[in-house]
PyMOL Python script that loads the backbone (N, CA, C, O; Angstrom):
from pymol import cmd

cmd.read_pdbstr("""\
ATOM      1  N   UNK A   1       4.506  35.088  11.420  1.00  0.00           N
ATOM      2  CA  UNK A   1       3.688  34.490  10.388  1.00  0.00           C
ATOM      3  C   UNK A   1       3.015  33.248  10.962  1.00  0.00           C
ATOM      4  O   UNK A   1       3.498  32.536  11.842  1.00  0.00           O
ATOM      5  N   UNK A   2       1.656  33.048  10.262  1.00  0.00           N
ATOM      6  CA  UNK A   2       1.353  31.915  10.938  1.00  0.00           C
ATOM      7  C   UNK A   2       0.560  31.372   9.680  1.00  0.00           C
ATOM      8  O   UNK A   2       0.014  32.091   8.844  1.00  0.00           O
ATOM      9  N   UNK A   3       0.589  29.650   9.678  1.00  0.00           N
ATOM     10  CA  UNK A   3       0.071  29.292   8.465  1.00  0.00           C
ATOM     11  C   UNK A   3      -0.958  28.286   8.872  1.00  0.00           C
ATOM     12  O   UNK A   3      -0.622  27.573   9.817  1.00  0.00           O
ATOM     13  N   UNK A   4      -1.916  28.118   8.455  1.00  0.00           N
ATOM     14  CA  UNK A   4      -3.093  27.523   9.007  1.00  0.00           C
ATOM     15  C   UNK A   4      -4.018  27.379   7.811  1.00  0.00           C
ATOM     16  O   UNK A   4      -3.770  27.775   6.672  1.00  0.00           O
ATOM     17  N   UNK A   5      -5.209  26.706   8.259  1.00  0.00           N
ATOM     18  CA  UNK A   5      -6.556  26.260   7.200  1.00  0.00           C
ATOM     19  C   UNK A   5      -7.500  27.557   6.973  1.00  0.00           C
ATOM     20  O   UNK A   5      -7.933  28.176   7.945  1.00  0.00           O
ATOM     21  N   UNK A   6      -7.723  27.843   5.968  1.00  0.00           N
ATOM     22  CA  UNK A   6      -8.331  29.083   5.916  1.00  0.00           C
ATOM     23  C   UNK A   6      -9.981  28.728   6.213  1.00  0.00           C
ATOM     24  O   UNK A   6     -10.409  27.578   6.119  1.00  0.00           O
ATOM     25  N   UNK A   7     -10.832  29.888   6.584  1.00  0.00           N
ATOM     26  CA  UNK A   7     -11.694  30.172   7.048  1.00  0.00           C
ATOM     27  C   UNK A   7     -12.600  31.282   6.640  1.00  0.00           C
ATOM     28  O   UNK A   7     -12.227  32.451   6.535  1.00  0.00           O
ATOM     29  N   UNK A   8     -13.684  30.899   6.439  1.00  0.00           N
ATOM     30  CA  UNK A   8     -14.676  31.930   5.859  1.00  0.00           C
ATOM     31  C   UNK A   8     -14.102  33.239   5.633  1.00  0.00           C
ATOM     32  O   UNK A   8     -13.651  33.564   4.534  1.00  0.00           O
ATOM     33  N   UNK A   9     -14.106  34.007   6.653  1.00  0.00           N
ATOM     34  CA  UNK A   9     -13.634  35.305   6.759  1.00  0.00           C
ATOM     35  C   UNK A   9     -12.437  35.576   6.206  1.00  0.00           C
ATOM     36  O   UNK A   9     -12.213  36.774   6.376  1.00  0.00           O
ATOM     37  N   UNK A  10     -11.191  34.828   5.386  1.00  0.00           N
ATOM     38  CA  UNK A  10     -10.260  34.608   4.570  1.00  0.00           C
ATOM     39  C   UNK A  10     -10.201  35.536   3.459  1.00  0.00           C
ATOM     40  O   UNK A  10      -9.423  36.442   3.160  1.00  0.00           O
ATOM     41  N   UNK A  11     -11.430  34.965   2.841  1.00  0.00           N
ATOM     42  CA  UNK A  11     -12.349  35.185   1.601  1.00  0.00           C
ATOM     43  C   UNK A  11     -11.744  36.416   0.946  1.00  0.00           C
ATOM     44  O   UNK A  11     -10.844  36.426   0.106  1.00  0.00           O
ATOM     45  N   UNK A  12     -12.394  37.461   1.475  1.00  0.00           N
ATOM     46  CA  UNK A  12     -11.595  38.626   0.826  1.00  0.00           C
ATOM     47  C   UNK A  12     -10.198  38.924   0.899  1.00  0.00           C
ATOM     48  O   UNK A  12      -9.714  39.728   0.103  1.00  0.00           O
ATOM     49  N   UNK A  13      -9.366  38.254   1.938  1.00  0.00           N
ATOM     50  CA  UNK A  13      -8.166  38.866   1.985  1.00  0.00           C
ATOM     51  C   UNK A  13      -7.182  37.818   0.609  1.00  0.00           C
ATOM     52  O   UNK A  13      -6.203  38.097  -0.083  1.00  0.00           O
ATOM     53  N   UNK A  14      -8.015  36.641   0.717  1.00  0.00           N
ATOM     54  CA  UNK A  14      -7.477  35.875  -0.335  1.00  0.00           C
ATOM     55  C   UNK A  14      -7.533  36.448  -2.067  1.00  0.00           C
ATOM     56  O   UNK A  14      -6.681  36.585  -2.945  1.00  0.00           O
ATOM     57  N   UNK A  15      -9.094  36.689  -1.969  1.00  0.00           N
ATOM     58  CA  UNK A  15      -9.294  37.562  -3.027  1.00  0.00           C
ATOM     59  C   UNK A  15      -8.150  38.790  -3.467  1.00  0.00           C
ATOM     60  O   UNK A  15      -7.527  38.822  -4.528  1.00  0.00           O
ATOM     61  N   UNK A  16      -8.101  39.347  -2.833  1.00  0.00           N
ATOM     62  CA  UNK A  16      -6.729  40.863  -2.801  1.00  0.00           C
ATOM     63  C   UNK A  16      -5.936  40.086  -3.339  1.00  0.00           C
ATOM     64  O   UNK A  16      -5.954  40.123  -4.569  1.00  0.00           O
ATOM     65  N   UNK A  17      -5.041  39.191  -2.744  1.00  0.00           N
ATOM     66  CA  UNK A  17      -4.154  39.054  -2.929  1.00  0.00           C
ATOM     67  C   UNK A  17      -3.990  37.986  -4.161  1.00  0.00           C
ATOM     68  O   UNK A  17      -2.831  37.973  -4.576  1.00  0.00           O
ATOM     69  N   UNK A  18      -4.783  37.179  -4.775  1.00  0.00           N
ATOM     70  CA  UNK A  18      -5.351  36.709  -5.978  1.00  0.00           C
ATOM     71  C   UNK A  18      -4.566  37.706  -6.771  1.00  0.00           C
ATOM     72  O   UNK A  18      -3.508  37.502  -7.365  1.00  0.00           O
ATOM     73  N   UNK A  19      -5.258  38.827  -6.685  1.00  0.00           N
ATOM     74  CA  UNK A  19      -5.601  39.748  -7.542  1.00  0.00           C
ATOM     75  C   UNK A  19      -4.552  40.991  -8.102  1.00  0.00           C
ATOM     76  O   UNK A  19      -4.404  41.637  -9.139  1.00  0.00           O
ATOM     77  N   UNK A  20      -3.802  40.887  -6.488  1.00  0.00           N
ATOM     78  CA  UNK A  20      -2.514  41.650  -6.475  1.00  0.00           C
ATOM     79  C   UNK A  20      -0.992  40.607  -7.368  1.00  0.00           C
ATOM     80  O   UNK A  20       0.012  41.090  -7.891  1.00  0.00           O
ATOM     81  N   UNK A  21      -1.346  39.237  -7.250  1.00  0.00           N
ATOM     82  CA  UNK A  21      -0.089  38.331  -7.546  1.00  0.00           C
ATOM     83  C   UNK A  21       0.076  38.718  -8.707  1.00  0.00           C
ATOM     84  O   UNK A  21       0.978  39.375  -9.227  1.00  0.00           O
ATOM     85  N   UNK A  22      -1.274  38.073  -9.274  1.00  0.00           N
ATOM     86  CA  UNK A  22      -1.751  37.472 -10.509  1.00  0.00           C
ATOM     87  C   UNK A  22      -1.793  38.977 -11.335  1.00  0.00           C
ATOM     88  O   UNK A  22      -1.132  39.005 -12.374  1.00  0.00           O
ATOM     89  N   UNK A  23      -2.410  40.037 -11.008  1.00  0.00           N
ATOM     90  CA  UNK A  23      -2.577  40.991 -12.345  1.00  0.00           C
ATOM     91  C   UNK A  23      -3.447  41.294 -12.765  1.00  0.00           C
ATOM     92  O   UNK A  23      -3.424  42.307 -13.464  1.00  0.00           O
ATOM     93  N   UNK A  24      -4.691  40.567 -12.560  1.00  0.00           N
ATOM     94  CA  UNK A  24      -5.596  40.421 -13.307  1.00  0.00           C
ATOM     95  C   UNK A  24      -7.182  39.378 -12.601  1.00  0.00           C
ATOM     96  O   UNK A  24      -6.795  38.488 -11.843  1.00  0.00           O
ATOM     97  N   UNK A  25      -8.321  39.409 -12.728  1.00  0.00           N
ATOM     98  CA  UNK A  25      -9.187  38.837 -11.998  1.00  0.00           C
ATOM     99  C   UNK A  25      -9.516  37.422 -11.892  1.00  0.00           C
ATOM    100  O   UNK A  25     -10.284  36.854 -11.116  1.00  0.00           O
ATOM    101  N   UNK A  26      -8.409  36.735 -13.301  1.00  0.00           N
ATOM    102  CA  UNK A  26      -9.010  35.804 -13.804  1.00  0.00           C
ATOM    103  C   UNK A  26      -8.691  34.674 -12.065  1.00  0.00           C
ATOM    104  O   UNK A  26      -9.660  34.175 -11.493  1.00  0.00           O
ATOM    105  N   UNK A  27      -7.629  34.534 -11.668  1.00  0.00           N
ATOM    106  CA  UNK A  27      -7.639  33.545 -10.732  1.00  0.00           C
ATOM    107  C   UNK A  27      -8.400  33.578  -9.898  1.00  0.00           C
ATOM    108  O   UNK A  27      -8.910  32.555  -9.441  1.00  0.00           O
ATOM    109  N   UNK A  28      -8.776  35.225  -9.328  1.00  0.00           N
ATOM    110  CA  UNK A  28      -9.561  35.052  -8.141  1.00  0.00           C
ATOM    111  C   UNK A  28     -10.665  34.786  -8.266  1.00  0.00           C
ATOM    112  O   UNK A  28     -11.340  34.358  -7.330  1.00  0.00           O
ATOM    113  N   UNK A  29     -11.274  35.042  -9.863  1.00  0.00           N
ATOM    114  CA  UNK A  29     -12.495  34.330  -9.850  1.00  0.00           C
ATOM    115  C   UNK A  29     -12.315  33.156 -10.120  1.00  0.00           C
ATOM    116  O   UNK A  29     -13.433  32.766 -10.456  1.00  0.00           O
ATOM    117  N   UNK A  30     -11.649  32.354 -10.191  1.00  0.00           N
ATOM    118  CA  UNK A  30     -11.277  30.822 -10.431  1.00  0.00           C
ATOM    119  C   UNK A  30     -11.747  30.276  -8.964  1.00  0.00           C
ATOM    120  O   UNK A  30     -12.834  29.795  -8.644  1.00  0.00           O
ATOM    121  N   UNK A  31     -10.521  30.518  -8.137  1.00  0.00           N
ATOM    122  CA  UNK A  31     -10.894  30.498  -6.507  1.00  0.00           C
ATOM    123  C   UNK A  31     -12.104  30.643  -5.858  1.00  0.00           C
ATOM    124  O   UNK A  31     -12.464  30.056  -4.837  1.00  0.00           O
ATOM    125  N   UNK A  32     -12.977  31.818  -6.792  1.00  0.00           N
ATOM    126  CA  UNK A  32     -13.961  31.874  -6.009  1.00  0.00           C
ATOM    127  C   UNK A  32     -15.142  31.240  -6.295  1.00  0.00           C
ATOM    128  O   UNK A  32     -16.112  31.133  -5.545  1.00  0.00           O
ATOM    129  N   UNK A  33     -14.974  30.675  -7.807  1.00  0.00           N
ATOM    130  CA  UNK A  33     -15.601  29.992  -8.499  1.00  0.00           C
ATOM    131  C   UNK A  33     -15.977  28.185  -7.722  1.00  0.00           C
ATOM    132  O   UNK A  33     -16.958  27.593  -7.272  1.00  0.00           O
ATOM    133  N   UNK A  34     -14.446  27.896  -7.961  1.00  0.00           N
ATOM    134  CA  UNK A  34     -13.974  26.085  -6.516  1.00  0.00           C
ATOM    135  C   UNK A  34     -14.611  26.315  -5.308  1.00  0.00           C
ATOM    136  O   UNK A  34     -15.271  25.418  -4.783  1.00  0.00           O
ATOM    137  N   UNK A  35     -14.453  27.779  -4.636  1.00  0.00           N
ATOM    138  CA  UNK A  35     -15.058  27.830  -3.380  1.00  0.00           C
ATOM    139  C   UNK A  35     -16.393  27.347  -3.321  1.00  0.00           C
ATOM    140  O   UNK A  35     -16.734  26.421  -2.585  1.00  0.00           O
ATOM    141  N   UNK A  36     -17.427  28.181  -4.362  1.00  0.00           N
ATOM    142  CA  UNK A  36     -18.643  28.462  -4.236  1.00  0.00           C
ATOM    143  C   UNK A  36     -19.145  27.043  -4.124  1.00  0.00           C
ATOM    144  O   UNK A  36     -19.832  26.565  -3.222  1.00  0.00           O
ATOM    145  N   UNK A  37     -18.477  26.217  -5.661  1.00  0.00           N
ATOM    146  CA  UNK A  37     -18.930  25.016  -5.856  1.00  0.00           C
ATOM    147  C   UNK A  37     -18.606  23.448  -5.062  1.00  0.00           C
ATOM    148  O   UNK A  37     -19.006  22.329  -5.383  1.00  0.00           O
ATOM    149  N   UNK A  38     -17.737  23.873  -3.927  1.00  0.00           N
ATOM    150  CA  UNK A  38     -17.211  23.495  -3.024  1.00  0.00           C
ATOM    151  C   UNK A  38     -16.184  22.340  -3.579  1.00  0.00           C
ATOM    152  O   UNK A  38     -16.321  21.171  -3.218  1.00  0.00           O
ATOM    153  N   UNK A  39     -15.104  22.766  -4.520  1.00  0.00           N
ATOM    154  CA  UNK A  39     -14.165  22.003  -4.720  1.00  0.00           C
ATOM    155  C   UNK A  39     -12.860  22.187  -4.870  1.00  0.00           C
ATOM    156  O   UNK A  39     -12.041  21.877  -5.735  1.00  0.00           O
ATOM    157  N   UNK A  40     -12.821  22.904  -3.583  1.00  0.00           N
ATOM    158  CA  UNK A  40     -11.590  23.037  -2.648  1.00  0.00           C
ATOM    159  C   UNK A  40     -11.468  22.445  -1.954  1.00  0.00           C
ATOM    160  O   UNK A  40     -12.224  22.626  -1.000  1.00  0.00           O
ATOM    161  N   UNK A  41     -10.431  21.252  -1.838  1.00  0.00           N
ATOM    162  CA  UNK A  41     -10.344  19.962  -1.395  1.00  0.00           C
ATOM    163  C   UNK A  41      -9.466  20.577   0.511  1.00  0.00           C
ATOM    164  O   UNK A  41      -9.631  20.243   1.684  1.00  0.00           O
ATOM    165  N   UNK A  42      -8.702  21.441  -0.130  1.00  0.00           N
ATOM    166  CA  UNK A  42      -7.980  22.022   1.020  1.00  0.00           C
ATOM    167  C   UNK A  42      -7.214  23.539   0.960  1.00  0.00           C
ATOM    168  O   UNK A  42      -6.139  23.616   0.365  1.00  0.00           O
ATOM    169  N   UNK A  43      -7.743  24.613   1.531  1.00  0.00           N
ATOM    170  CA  UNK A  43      -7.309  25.475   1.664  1.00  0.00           C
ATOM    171  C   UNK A  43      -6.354  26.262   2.163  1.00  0.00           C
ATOM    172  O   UNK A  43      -6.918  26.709   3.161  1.00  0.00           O
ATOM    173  N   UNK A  44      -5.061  26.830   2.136  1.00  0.00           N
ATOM    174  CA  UNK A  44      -3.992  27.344   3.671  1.00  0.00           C
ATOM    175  C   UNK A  44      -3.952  28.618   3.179  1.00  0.00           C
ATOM    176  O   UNK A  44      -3.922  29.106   2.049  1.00  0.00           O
ATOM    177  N   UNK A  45      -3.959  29.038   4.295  1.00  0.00           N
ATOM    178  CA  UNK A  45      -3.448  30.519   4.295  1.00  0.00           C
ATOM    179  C   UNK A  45      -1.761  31.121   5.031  1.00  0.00           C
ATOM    180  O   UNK A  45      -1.595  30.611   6.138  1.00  0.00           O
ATOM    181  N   UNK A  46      -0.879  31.825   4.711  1.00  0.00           N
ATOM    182  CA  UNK A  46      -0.121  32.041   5.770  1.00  0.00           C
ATOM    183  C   UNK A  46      -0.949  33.915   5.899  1.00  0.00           C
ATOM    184  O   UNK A  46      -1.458  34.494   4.939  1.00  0.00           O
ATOM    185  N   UNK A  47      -0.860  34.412   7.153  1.00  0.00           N
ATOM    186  CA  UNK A  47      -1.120  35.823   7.825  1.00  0.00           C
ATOM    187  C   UNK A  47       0.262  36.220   8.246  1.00  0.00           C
ATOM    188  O   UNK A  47       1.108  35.420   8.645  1.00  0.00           O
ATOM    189  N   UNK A  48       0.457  37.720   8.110  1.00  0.00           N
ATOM    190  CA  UNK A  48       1.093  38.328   8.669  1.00  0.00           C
ATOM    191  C   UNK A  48       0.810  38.447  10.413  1.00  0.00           C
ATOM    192  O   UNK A  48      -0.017  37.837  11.091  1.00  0.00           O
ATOM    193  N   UNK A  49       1.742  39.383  10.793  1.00  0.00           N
ATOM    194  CA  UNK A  49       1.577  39.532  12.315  1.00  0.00           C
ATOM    195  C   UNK A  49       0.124  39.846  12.606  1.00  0.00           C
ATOM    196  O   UNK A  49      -0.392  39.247  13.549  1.00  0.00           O
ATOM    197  N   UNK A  50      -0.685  40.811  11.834  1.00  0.00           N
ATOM    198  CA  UNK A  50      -1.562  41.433  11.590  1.00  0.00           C
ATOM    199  C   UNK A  50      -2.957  40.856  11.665  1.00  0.00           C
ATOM    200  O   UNK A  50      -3.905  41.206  12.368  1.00  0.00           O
ATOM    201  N   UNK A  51      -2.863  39.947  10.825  1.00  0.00           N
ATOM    202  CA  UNK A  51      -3.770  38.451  10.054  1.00  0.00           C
ATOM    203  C   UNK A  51      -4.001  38.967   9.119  1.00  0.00           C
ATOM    204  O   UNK A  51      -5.228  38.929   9.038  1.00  0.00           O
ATOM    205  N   UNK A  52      -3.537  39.564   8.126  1.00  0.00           N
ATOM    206  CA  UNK A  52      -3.608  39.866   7.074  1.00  0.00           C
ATOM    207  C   UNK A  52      -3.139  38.573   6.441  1.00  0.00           C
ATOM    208  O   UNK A  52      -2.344  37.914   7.110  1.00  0.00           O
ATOM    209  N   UNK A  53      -3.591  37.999   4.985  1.00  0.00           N
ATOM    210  CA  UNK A  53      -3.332  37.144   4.254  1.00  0.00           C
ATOM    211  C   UNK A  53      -2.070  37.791   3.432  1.00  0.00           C
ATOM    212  O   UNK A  53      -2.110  38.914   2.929  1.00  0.00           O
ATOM    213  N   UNK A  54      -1.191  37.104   3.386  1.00  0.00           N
ATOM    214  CA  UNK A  54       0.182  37.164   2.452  1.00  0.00           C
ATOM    215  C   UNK A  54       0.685  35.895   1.789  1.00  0.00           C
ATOM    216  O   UNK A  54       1.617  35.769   0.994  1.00  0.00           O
ATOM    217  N   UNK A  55      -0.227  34.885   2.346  1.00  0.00           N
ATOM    218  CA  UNK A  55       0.397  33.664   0.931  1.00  0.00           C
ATOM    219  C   UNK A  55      -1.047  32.652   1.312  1.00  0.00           C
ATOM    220  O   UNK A  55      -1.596  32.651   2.413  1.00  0.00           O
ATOM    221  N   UNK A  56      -1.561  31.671  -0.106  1.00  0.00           N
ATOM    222  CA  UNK A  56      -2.312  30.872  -0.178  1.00  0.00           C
ATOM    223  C   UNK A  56      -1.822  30.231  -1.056  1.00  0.00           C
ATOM    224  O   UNK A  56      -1.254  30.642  -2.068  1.00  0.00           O
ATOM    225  N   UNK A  57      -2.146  28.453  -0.486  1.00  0.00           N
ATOM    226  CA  UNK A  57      -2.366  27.538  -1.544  1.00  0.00           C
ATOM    227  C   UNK A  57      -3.913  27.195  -1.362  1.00  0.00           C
ATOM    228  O   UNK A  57      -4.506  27.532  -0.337  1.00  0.00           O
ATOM    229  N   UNK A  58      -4.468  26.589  -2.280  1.00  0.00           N
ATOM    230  CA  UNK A  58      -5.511  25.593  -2.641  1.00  0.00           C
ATOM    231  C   UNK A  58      -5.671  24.810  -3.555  1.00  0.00           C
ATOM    232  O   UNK A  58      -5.856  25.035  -4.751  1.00  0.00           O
ATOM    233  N   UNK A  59      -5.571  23.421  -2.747  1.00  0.00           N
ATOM    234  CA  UNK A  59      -6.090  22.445  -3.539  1.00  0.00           C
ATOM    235  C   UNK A  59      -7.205  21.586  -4.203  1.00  0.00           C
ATOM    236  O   UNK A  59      -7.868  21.022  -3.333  1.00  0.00           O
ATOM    237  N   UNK A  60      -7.482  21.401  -5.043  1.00  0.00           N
ATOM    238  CA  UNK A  60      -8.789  20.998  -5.850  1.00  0.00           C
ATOM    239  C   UNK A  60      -8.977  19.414  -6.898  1.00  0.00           C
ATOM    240  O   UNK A  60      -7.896  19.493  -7.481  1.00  0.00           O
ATOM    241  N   UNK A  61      -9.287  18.799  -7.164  1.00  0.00           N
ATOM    242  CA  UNK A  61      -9.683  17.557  -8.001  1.00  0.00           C
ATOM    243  C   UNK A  61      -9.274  18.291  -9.145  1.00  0.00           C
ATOM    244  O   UNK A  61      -9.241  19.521  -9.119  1.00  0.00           O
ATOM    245  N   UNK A  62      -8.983  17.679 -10.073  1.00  0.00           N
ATOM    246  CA  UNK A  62      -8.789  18.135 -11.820  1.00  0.00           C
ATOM    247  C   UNK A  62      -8.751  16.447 -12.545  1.00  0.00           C
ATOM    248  O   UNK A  62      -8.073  15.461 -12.253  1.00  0.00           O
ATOM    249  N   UNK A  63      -9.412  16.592 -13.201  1.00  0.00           N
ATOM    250  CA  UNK A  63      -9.077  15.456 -14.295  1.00  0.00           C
ATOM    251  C   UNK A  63      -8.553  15.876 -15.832  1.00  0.00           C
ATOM    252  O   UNK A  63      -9.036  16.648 -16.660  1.00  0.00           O
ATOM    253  N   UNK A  64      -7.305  14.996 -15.856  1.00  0.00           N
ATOM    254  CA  UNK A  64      -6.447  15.371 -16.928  1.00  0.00           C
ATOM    255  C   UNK A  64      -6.225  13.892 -17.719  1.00  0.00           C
ATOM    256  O   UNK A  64      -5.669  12.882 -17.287  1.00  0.00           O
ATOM    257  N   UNK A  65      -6.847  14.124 -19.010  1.00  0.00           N
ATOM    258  CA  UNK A  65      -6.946  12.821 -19.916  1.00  0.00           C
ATOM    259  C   UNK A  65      -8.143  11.548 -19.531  1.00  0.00           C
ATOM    260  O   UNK A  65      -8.406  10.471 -20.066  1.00  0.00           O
ATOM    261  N   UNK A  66      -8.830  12.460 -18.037  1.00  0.00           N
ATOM    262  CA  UNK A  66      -9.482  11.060 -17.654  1.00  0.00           C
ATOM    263  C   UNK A  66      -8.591  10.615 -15.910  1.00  0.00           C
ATOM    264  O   UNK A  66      -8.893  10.164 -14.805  1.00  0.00           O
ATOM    265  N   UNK A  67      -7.707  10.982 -16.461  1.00  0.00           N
ATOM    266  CA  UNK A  67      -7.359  10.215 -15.069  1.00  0.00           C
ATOM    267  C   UNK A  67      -7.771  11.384 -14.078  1.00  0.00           C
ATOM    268  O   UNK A  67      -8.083  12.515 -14.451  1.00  0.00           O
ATOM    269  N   UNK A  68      -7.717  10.859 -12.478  1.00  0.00           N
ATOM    270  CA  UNK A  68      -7.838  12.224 -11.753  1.00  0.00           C
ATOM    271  C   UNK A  68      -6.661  12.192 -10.645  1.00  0.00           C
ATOM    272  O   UNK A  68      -6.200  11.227 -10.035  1.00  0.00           O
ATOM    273  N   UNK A  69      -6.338  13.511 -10.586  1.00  0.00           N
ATOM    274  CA  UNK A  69      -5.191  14.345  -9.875  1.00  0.00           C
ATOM    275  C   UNK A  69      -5.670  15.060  -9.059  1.00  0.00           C
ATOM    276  O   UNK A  69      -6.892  15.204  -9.089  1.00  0.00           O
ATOM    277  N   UNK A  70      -4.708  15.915  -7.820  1.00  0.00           N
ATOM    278  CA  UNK A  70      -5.037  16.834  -7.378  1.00  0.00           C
ATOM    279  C   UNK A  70      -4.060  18.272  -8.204  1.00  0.00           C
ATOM    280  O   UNK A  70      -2.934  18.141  -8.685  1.00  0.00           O
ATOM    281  N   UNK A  71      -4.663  19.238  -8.181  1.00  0.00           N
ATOM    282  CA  UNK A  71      -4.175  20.088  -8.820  1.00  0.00           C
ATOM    283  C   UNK A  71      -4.302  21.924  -7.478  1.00  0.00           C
ATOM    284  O   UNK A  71      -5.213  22.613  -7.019  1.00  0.00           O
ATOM    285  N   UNK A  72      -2.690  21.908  -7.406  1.00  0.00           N
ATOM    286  CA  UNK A  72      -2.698  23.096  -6.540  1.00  0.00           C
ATOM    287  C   UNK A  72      -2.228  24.136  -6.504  1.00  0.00           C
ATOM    288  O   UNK A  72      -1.026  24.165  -6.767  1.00  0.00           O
ATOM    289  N   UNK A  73      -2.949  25.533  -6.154  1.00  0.00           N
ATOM    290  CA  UNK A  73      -2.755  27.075  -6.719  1.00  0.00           C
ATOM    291  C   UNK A  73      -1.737  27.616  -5.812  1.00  0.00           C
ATOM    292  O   UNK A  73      -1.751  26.915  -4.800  1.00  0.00           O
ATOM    293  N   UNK A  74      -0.839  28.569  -5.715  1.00  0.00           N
ATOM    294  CA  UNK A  74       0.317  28.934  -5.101  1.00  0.00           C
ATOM    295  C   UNK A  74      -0.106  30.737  -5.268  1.00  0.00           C
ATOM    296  O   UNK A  74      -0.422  31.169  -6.376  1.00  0.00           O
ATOM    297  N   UNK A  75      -0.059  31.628  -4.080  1.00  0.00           N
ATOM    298  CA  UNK A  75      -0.134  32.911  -4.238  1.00  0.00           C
ATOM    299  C   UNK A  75       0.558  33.357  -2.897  1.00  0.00           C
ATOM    300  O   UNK A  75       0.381  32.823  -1.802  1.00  0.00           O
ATOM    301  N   UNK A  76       1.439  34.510  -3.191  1.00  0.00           N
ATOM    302  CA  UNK A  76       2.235  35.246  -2.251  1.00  0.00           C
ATOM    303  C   UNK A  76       2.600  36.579  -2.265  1.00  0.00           C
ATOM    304  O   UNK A  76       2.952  36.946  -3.386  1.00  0.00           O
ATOM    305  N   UNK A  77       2.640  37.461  -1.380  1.00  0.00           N
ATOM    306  CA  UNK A  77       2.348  38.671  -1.808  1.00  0.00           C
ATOM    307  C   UNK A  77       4.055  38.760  -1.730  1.00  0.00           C
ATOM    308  O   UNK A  77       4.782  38.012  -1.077  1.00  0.00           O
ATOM    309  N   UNK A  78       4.351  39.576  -2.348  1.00  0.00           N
ATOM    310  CA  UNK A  78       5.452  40.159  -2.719  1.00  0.00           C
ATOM    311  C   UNK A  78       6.420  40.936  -1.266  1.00  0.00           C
ATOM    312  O   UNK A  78       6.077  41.310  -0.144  1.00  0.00           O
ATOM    313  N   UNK A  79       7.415  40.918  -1.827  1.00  0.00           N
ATOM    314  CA  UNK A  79       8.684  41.461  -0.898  1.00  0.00           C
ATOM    315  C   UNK A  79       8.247  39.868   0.718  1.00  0.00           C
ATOM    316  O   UNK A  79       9.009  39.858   1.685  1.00  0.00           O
ATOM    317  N   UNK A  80       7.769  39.442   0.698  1.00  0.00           N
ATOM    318  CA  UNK A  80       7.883  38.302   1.432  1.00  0.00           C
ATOM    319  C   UNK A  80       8.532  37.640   1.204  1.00  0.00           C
ATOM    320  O   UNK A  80       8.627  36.612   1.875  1.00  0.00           O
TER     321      UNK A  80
END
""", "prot")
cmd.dss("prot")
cmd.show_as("cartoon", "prot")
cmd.util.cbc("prot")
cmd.orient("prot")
């Protein structure tokens, strides 16, 4: 396994696996939504042997009440 800063070409494998955690599209379009608008403060990926994506965080700005935080997403593919 190797865990590192993700990189363009990420993109879809992050997407999958969004999509595989979660159930449903809503996160990965969330993700892809921060990406586009560039407020993904910091991205990781871990890859299998392969480079296949099997776990992501990303972190992003959020303001809650006014104040501001960082706020960060957790995804891992299963039996890992």
């Amino acid at each position: 396994m190797l865990i590192r800063v993700e990189i363009g070409i990420d993109a879809p494998g992050i997407d999958a696996l969004l999509r595989r955690t979660f159930g449903s599209d809503a996160e990965a379009q969330l993700v892809h939504d921060l990406r586009e608008d560039g407020l993904i403060t910091l991205g990781v990926v871990a890859t299998d042997d392969e480079g296949q994506v099997i776990g992501y965080a990303a972190f992003s700005p959020v303001s809650v009440e006014g104040e501001e935080l960082q706020w960060v997403g957790l995804a891992a593919a299963g039996g890992r």
